[in-house]
C-alpha positions as CSV (number, residue, x, y, z in Angstrom):
1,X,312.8,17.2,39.9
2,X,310.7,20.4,39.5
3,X,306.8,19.0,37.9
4,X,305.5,23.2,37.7
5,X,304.0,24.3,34.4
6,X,307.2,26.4,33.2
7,X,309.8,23.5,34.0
8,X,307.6,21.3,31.8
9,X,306.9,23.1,29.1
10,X,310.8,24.0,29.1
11,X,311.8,19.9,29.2
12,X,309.4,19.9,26.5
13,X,311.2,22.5,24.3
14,X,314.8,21.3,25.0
15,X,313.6,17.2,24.2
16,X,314.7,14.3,25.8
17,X,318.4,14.0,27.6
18,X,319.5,11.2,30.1
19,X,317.1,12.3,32.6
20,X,314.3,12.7,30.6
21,X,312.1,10.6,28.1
22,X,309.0,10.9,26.2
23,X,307.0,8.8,25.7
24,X,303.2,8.6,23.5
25,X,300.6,6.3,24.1
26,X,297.6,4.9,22.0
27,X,294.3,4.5,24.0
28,X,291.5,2.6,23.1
29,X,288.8,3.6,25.3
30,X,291.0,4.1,28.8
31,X,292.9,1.3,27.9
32,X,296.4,1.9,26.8
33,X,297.2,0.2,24.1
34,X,300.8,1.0,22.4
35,X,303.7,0.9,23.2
36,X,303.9,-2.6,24.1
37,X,304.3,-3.0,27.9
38,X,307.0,-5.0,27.6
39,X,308.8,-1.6,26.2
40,X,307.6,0.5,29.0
41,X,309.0,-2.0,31.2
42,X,312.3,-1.8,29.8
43,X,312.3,2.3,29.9
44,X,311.7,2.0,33.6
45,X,314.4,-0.4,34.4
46,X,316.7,1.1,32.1
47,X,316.1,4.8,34.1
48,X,316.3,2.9,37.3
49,X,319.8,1.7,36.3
50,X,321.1,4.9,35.2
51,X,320.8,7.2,38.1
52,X,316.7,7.6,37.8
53,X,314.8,9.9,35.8
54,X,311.5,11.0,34.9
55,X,309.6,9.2,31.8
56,X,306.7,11.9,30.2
57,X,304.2,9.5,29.3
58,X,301.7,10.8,26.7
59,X,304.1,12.9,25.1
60,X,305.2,12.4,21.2
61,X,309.0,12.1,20.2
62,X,309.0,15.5,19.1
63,X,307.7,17.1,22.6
64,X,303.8,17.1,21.7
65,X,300.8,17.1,24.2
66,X,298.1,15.5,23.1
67,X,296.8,15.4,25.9
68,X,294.6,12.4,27.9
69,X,291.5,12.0,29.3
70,X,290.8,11.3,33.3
71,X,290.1,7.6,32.6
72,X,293.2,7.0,30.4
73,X,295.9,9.4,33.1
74,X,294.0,6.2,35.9
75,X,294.9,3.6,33.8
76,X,298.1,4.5,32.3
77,X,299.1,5.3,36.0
78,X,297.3,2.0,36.9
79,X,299.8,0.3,34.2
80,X,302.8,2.1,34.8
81,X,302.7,1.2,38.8
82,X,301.8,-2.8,38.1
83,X,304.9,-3.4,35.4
84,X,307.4,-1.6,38.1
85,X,306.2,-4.4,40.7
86,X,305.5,-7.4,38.2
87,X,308.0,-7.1,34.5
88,X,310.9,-5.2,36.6
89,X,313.3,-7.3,39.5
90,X,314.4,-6.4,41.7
91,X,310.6,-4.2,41.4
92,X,311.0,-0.3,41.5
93,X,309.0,2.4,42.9
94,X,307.9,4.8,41.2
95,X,306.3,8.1,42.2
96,X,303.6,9.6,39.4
97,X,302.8,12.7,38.9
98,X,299.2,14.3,37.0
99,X,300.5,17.2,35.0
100,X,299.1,20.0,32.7
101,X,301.4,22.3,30.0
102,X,299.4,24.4,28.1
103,X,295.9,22.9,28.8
104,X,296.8,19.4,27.7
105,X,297.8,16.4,30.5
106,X,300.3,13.9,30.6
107,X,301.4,11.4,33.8
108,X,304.7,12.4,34.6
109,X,306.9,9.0,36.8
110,X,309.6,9.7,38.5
111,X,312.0,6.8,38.5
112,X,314.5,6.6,41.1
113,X,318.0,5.2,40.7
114,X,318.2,1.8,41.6
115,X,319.7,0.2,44.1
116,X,320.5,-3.4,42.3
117,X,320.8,-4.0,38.9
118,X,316.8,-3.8,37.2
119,X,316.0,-6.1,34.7
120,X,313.2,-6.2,32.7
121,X,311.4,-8.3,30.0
122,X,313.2,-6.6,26.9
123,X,315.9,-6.2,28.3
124,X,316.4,-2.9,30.3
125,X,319.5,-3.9,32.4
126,X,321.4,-4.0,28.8
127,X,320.0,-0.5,27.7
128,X,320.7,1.1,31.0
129,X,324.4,-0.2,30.9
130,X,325.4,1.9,27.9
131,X,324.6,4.9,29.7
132,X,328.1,6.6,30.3
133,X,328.5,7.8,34.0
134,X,329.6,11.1,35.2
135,X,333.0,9.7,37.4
């Protein structure tokens, strides 16, 4: 996947698809505090186990940037790269990306598709199943 400036800004207009999710965080200080990381874990598996995608982290429902400080892109990343290797099995690897649309940042991840069914605290091998497949 594409991470320059126009292709995000575009994803960002059109919203999320099967390939795509937002996904906002709350910081207090650097440290990322919601969602739960038990529900960032299952995003990841559930991606992994339909054919990979890319998850927008710090990016609202609606396609919003608020945009994130140095410290919290380090530890978001930071977070993002532990739960792949310690809430996902078989653990995936992700690669993560620093972005910028419009002045603002957000941590891209690119999630690749699995190769073994990923399960995750919440549940992710369940969500990633109802995912229809292009036969």
């Amino acid at each position: 996947m594409t991470f320059d400036e126009h292709e995000i800004r575009r994803r960002l207009r059109l919203g999320e698809d099967s390939r795509v999710g937002f996904k906002g965080f709350e910081f207090r200080g650097n440290r990322p505090m919601r969602p739960e990381r038990r529900s960032i874990a299952d995003e990841l598996a559930a991606f992994a186990n339909a054919r990979g995608g890319v998850m927008s982290c710090g990016v609202t429902d609606s396609g919003r940037v608020p945009g994130m400080t140095r410290g919290e892109m380090g530890a978001l990343e930071e977070l993002v790269v532990n739960l792949c290797t310690d809430a996902v099995r078989p653990s995936i690897e992700v690669t993560t990306c620093r972005a910028e649309a419009d002045g603002r940042t957000l941590l891209l991840v690119e999630v690749p598709p699995g190769y073994a069914l990923h399960e995750s605290p919440g549940g992710g091998r369940s969500a990633a199943l109802a995912v229809p497949s292009a036969g």
